[in-house]
PDB file of N, CA, C and O in Angstrom:
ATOM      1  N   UNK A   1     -27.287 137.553  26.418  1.00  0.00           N
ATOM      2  CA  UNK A   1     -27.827 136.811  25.285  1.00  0.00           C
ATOM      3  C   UNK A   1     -26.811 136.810  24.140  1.00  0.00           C
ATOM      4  O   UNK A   1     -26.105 137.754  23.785  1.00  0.00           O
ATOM      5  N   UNK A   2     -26.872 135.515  23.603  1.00  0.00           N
ATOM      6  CA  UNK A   2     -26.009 135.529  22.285  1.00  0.00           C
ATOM      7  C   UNK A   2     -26.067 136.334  21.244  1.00  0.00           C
ATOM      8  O   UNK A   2     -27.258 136.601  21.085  1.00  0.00           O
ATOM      9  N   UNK A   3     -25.583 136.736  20.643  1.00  0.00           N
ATOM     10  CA  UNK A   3     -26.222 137.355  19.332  1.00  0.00           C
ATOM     11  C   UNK A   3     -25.174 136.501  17.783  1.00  0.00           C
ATOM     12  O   UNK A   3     -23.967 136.462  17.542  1.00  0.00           O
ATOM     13  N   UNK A   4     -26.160 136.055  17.201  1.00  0.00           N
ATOM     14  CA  UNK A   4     -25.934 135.284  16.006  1.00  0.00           C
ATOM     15  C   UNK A   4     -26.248 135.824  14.740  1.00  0.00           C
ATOM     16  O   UNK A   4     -27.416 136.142  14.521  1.00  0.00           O
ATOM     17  N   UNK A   5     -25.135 136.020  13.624  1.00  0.00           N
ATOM     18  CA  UNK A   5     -24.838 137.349  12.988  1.00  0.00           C
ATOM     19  C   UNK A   5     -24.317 136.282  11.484  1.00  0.00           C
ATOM     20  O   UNK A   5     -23.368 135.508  11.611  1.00  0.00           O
ATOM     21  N   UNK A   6     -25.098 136.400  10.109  1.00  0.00           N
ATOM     22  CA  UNK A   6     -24.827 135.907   9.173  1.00  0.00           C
ATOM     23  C   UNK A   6     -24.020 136.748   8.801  1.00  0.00           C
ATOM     24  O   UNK A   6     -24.162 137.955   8.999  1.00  0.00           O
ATOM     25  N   UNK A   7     -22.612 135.979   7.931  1.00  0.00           N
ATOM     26  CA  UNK A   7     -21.742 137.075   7.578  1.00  0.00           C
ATOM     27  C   UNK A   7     -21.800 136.830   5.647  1.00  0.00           C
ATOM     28  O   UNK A   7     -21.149 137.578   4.917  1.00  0.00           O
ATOM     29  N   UNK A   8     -22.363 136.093   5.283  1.00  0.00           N
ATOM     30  CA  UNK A   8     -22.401 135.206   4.076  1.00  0.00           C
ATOM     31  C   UNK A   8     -22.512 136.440   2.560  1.00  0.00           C
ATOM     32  O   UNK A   8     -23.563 137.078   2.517  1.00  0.00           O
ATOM     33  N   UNK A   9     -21.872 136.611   1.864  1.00  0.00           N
ATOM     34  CA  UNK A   9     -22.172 137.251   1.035  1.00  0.00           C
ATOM     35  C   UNK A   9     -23.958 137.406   0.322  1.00  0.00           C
ATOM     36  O   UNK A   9     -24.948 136.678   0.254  1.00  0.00           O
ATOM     37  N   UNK A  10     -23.628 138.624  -0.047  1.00  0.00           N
ATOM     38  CA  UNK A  10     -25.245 138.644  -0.921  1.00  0.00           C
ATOM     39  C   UNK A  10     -26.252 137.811  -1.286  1.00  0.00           C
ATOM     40  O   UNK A  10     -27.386 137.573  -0.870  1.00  0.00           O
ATOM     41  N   UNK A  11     -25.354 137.316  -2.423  1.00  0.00           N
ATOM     42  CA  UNK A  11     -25.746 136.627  -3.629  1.00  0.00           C
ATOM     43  C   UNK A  11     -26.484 135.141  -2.605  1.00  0.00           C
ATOM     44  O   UNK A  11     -27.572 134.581  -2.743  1.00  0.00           O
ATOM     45  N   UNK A  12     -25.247 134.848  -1.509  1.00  0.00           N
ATOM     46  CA  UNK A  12     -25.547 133.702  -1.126  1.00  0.00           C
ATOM     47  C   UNK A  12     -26.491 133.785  -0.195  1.00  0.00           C
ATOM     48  O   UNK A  12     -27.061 132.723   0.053  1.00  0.00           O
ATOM     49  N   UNK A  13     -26.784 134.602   0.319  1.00  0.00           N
ATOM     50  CA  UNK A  13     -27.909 134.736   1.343  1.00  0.00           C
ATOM     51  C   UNK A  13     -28.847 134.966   0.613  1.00  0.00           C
ATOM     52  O   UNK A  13     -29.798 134.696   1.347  1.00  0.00           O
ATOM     53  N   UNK A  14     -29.366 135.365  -0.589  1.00  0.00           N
ATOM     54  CA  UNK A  14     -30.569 135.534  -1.154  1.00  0.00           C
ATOM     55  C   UNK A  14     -31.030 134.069  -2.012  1.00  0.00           C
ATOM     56  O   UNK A  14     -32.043 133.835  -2.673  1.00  0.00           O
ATOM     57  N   UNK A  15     -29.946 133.293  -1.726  1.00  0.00           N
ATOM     58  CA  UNK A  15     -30.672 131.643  -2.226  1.00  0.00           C
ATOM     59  C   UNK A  15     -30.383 130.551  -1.138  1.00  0.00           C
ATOM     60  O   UNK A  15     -30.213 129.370  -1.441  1.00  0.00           O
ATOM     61  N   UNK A  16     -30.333 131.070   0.275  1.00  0.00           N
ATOM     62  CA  UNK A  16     -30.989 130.041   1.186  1.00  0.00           C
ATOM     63  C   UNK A  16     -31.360 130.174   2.422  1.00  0.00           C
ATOM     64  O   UNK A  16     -31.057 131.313   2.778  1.00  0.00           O
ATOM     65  N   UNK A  17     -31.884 129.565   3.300  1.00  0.00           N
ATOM     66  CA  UNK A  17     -32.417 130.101   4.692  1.00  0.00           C
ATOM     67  C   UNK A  17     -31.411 130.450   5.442  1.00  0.00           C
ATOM     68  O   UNK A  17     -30.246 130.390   5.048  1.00  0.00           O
ATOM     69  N   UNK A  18     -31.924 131.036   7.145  1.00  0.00           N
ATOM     70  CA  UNK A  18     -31.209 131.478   8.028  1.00  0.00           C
ATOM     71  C   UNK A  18     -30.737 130.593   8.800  1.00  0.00           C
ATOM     72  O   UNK A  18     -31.037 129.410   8.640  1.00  0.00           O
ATOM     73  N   UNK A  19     -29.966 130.975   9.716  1.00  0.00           N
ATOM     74  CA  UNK A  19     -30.678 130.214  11.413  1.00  0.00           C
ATOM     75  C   UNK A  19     -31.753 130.900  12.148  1.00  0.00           C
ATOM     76  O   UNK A  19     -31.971 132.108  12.057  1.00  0.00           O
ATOM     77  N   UNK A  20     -32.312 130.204  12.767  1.00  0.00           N
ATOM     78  CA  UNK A  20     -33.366 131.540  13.125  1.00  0.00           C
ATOM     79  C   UNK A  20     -32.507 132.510  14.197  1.00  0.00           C
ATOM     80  O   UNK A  20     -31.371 132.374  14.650  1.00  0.00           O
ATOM     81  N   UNK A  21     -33.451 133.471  14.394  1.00  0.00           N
ATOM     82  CA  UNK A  21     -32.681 134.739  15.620  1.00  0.00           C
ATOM     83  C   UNK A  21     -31.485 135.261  15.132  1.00  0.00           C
ATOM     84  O   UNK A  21     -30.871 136.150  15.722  1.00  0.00           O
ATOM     85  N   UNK A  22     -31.004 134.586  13.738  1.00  0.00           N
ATOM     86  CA  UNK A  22     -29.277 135.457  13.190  1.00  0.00           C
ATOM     87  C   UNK A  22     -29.865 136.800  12.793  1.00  0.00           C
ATOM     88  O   UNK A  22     -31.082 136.949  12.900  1.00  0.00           O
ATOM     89  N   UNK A  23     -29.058 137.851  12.316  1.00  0.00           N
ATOM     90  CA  UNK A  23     -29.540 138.749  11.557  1.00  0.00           C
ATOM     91  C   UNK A  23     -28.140 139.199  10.534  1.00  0.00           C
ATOM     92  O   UNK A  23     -27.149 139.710  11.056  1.00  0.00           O
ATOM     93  N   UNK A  24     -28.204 138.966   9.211  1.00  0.00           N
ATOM     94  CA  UNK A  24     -27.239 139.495   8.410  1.00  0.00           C
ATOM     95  C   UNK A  24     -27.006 140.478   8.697  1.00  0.00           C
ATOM     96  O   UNK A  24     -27.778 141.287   9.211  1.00  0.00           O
ATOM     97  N   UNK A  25     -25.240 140.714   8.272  1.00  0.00           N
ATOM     98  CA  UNK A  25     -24.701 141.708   7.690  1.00  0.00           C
ATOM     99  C   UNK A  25     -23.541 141.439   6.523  1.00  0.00           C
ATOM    100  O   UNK A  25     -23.248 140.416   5.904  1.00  0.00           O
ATOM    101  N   UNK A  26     -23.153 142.422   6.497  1.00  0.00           N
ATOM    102  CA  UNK A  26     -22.268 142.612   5.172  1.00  0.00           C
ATOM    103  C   UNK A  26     -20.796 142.476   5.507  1.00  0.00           C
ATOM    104  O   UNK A  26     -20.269 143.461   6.023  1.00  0.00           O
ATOM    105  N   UNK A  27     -20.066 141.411   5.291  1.00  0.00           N
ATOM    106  CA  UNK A  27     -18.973 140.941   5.438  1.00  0.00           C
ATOM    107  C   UNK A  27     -18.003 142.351   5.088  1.00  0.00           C
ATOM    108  O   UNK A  27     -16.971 142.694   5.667  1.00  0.00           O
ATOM    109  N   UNK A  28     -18.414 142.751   4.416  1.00  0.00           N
ATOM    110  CA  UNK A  28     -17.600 143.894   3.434  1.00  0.00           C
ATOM    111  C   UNK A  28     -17.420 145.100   4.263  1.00  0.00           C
ATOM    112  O   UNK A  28     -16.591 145.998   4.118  1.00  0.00           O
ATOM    113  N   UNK A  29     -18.468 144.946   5.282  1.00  0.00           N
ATOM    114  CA  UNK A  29     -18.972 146.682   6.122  1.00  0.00           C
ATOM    115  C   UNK A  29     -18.776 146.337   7.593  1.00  0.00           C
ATOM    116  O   UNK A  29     -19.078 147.032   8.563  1.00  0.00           O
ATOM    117  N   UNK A  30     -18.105 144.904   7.570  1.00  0.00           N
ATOM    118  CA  UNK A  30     -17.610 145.435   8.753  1.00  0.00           C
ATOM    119  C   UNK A  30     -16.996 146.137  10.300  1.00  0.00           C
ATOM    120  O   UNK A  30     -17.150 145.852  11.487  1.00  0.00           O
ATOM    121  N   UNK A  31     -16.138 147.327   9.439  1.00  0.00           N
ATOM    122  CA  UNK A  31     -15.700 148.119  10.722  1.00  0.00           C
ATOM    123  C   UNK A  31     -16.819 148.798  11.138  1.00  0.00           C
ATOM    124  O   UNK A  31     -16.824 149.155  12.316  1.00  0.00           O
ATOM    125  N   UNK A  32     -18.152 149.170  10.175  1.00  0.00           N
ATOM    126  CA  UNK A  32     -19.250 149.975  10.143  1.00  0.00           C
ATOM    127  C   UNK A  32     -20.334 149.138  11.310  1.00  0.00           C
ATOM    128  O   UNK A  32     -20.672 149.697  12.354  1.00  0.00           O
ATOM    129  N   UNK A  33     -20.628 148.251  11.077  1.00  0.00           N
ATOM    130  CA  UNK A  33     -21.631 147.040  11.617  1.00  0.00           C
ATOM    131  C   UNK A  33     -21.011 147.077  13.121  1.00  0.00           C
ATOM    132  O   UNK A  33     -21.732 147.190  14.112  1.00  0.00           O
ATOM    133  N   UNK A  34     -19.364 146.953  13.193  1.00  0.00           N
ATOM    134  CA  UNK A  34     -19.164 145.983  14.665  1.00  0.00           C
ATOM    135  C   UNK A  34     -19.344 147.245  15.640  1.00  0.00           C
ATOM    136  O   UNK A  34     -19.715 146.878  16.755  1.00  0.00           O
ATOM    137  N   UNK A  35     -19.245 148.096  15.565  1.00  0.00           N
ATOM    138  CA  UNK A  35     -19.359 149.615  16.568  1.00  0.00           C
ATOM    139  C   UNK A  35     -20.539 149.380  17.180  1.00  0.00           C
ATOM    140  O   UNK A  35     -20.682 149.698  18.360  1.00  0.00           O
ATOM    141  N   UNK A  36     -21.730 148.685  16.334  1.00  0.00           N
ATOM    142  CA  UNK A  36     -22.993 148.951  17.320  1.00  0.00           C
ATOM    143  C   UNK A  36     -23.055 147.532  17.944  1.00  0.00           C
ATOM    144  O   UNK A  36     -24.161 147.260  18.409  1.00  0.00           O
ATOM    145  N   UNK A  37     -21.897 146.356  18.081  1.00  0.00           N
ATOM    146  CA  UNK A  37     -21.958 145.237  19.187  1.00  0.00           C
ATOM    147  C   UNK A  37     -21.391 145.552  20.255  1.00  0.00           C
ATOM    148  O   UNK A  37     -20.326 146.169  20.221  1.00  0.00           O
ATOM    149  N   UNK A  38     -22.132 145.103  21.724  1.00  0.00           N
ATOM    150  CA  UNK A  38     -21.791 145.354  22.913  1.00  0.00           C
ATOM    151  C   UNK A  38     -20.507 144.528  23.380  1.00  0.00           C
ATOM    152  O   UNK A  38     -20.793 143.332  23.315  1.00  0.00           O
ATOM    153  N   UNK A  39     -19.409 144.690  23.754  1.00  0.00           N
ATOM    154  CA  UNK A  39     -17.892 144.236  23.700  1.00  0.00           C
ATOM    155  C   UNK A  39     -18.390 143.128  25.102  1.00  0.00           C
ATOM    156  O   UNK A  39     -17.485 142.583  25.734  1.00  0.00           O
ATOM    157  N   UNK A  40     -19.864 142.869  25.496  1.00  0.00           N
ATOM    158  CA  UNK A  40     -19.785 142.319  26.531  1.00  0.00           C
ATOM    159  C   UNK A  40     -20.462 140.902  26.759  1.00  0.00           C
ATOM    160  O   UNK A  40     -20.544 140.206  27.771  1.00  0.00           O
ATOM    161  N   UNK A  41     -21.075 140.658  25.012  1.00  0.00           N
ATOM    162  CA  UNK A  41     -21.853 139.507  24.730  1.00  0.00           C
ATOM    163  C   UNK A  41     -21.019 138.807  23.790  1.00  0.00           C
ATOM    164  O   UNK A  41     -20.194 139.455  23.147  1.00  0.00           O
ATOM    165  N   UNK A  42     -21.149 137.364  23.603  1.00  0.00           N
ATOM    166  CA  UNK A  42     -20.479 136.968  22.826  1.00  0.00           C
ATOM    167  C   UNK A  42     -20.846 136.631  21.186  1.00  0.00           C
ATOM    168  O   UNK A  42     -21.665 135.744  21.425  1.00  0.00           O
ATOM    169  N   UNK A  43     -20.832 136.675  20.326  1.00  0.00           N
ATOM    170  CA  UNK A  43     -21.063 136.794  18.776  1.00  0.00           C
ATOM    171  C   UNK A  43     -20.826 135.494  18.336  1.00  0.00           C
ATOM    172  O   UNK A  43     -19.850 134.940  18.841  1.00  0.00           O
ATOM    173  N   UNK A  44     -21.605 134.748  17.359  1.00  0.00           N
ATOM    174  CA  UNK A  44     -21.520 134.040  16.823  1.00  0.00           C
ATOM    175  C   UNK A  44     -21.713 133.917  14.820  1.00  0.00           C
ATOM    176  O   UNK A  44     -22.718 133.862  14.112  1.00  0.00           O
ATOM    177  N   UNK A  45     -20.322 133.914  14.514  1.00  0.00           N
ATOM    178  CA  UNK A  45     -20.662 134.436  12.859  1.00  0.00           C
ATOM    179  C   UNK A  45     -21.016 132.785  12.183  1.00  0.00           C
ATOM    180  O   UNK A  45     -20.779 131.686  12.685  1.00  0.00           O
ATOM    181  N   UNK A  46     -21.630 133.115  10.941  1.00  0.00           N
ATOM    182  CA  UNK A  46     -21.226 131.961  10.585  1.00  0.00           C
ATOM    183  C   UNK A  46     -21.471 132.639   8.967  1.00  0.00           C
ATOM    184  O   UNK A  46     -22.157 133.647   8.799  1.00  0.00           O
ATOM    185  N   UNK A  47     -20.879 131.999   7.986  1.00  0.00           N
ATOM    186  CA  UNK A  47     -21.559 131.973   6.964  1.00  0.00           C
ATOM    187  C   UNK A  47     -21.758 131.111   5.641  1.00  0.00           C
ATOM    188  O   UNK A  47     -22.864 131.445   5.215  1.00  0.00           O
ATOM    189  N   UNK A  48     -21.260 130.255   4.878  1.00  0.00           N
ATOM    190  CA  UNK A  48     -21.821 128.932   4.023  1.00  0.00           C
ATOM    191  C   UNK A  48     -20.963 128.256   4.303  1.00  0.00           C
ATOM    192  O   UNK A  48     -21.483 127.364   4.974  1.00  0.00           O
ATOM    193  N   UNK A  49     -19.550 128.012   4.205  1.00  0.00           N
ATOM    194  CA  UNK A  49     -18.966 126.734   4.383  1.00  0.00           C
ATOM    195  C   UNK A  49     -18.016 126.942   6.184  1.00  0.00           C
ATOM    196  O   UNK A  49     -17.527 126.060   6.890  1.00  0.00           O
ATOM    197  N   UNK A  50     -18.066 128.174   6.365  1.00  0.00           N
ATOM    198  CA  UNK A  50     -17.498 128.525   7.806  1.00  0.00           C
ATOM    199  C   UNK A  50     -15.791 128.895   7.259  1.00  0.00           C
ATOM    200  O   UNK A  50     -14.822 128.909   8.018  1.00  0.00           O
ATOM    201  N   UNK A  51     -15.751 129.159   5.853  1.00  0.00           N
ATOM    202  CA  UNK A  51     -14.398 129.452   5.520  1.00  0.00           C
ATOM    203  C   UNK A  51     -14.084 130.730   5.612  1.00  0.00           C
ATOM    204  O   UNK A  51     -14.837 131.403   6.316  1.00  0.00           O
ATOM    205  N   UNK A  52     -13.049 131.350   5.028  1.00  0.00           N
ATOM    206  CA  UNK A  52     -12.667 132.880   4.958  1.00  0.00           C
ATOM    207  C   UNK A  52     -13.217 133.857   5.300  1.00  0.00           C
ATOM    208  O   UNK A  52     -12.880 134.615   6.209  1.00  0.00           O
ATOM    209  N   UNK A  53     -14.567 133.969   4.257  1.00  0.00           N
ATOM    210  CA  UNK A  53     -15.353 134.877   5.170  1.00  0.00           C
ATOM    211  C   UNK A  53     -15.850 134.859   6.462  1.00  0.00           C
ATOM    212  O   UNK A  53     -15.955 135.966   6.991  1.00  0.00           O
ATOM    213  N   UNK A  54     -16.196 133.855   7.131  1.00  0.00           N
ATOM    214  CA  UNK A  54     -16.499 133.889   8.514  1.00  0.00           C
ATOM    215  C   UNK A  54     -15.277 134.174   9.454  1.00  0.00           C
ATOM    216  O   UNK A  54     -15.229 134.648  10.589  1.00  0.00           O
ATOM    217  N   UNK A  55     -14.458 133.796   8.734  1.00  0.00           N
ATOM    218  CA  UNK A  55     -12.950 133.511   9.356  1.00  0.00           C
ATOM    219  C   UNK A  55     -12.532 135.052   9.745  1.00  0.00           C
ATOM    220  O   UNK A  55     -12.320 135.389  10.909  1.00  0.00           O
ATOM    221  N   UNK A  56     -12.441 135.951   8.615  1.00  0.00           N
ATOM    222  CA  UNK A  56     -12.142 137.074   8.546  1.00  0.00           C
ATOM    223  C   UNK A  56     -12.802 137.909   9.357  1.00  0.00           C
ATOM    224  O   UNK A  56     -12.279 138.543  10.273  1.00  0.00           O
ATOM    225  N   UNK A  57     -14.151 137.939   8.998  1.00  0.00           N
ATOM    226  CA  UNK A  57     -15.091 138.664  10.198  1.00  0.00           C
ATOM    227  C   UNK A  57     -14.977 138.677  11.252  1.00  0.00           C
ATOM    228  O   UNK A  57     -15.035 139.639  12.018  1.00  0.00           O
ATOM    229  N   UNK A  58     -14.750 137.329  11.516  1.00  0.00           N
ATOM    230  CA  UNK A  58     -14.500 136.877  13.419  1.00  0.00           C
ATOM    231  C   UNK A  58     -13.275 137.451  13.995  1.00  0.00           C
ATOM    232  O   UNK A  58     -13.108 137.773  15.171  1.00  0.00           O
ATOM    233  N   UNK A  59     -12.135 137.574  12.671  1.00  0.00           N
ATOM    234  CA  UNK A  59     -10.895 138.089  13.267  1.00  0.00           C
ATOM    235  C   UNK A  59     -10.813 139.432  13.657  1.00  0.00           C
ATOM    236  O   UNK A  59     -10.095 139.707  14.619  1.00  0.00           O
ATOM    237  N   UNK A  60     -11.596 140.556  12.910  1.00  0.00           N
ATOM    238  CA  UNK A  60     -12.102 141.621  13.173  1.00  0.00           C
ATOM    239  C   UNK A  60     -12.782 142.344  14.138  1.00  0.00           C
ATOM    240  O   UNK A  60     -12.698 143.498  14.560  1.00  0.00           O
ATOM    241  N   UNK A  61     -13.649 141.149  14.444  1.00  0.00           N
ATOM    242  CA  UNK A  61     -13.958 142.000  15.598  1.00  0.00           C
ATOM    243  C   UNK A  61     -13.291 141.232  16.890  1.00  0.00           C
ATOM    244  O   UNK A  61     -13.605 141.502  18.050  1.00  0.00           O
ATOM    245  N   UNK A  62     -12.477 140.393  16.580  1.00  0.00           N
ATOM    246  CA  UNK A  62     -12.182 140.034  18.160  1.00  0.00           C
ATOM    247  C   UNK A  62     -10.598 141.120  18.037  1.00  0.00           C
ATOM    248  O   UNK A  62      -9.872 141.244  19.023  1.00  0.00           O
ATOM    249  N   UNK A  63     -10.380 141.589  17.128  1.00  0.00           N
ATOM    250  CA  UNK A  63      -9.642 142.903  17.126  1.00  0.00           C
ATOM    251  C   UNK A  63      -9.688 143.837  17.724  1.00  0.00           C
ATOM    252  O   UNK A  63      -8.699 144.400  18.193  1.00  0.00           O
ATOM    253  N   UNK A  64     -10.899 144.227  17.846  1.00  0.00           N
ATOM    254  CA  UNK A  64     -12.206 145.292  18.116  1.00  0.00           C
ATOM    255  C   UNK A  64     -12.408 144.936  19.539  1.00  0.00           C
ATOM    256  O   UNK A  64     -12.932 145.842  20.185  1.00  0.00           O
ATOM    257  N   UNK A  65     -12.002 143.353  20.508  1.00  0.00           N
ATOM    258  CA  UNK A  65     -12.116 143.724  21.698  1.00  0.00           C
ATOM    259  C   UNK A  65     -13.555 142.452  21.935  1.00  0.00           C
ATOM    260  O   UNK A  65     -13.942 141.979  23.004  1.00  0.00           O
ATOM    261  N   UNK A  66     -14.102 142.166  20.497  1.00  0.00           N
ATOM    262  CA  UNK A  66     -15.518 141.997  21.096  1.00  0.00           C
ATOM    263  C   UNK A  66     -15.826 140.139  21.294  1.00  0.00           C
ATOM    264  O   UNK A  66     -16.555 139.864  20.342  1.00  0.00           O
ATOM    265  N   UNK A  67     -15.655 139.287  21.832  1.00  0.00           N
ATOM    266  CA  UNK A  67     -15.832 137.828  22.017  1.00  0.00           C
ATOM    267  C   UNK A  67     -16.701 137.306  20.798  1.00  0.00           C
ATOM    268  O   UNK A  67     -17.909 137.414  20.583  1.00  0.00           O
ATOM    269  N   UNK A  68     -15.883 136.822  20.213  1.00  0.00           N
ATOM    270  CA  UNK A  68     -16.695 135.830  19.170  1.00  0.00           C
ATOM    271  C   UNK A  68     -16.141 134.755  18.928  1.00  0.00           C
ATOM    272  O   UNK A  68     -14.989 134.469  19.256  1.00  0.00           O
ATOM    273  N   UNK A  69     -16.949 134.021  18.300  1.00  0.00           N
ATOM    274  CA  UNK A  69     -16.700 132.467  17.577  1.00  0.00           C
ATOM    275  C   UNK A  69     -17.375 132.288  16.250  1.00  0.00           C
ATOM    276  O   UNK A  69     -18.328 133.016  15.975  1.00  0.00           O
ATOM    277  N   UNK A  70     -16.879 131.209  15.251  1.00  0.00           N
ATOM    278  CA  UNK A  70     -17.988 130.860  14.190  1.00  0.00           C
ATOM    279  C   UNK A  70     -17.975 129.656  14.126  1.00  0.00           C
ATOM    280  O   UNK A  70     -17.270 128.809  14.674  1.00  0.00           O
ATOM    281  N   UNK A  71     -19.052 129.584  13.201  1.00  0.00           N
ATOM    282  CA  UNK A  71     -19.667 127.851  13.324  1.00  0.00           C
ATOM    283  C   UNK A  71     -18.748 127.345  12.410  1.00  0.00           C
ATOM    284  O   UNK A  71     -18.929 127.655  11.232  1.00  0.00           O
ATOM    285  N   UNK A  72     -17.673 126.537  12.728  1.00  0.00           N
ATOM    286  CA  UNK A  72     -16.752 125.514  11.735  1.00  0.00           C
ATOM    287  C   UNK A  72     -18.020 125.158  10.515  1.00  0.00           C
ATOM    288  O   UNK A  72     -19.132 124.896  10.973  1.00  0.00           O
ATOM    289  N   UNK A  73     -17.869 125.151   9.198  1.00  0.00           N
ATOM    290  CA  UNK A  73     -18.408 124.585   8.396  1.00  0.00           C
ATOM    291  C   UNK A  73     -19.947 125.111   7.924  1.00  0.00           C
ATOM    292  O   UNK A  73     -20.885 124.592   7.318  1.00  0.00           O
ATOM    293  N   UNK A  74     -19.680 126.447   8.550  1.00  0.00           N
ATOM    294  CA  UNK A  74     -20.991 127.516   8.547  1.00  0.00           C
ATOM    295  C   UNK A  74     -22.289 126.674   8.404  1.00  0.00           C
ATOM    296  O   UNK A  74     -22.597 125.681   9.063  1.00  0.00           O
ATOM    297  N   UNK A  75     -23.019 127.309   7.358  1.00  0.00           N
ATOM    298  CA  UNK A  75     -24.550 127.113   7.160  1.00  0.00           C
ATOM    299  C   UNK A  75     -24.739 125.213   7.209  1.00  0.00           C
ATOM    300  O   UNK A  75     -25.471 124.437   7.823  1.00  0.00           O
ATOM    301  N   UNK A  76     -23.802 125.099   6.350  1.00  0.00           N
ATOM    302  CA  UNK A  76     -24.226 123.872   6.138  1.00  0.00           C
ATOM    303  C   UNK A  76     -23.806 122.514   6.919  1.00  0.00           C
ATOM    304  O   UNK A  76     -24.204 121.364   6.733  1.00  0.00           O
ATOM    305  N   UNK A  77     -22.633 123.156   8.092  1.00  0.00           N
ATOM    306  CA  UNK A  77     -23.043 122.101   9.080  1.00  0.00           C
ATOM    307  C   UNK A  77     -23.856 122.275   9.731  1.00  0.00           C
ATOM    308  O   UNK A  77     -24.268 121.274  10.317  1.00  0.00           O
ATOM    309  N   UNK A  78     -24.519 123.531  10.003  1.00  0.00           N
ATOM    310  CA  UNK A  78     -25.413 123.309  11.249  1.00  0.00           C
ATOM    311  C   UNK A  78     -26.998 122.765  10.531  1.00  0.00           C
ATOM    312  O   UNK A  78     -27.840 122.270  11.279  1.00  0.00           O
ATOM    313  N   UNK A  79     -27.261 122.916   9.097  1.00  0.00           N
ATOM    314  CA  UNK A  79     -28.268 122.247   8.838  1.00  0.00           C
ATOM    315  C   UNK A  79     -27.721 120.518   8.665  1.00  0.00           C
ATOM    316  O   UNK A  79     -28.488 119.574   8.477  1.00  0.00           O
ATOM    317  N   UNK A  80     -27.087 120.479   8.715  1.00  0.00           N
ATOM    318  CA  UNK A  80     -26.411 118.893   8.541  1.00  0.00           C
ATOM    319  C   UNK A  80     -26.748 118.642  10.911  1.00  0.00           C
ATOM    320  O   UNK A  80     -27.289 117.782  11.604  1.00  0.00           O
ATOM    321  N   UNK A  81     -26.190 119.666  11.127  1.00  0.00           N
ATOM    322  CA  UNK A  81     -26.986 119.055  12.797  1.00  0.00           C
ATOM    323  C   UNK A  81     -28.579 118.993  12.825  1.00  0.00           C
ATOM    324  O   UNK A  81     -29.275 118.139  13.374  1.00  0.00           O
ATOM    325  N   UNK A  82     -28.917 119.923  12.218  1.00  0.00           N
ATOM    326  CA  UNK A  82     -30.423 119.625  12.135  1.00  0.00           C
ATOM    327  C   UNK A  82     -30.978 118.736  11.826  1.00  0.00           C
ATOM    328  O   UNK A  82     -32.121 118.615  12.266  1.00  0.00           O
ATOM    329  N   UNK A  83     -30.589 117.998  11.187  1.00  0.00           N
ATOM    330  CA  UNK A  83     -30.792 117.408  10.479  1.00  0.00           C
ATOM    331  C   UNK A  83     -30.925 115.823  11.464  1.00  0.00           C
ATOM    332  O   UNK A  83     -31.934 115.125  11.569  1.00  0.00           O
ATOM    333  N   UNK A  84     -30.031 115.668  11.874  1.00  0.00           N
ATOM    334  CA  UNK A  84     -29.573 114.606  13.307  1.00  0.00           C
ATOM    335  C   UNK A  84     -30.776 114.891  14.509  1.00  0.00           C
ATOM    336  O   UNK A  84     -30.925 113.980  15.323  1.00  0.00           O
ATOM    337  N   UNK A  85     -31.583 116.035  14.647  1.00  0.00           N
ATOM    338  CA  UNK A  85     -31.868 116.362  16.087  1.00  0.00           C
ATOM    339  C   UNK A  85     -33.316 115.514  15.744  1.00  0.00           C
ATOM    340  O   UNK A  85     -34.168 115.367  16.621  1.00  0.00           O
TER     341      UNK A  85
END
């Protein structure tokens, strides 16, 4: 199973929705957070525009060994796909 992982700062996650099934964490915490992902599922970050911060996160843990990707254009392309369906 996928696991889909908001990486979006604070401030910004406390003024808008999720995807469903994501579960935040803290861009900042990191090396702390990725220890408890299984190196055998693949990760999907995303977080508001799909820039730096997602960017960074993703680079981290595929450091770490562990398969990930993020959503180009974070939160707000994929409500911009929603939007289409």
């Amino acid at each position: 199973m996928l696991s889909i992982i908001d990486v979006r700062r604070k401030e910004d996650y406390d003024a808008d929705k999720m995807i469903p099934g994501s579960v935040r964490r803290d861009p900042e915490k990191t090396q702390e957070w990725s220890k408890e992902l299984p190196k055998d599922k693949e990760v999907v970050i995303y977080c508001v525009r799909g820039g730096s911060v997602s960017k960074s996160v993703a680079e981290q843990l595929a450091n770490s060994q562990i398969p990930v990707r993020y959503i180009e254009g974070g939160l707000a392309a994929w409500e911009a796909d929603e939007e289409k369906i």
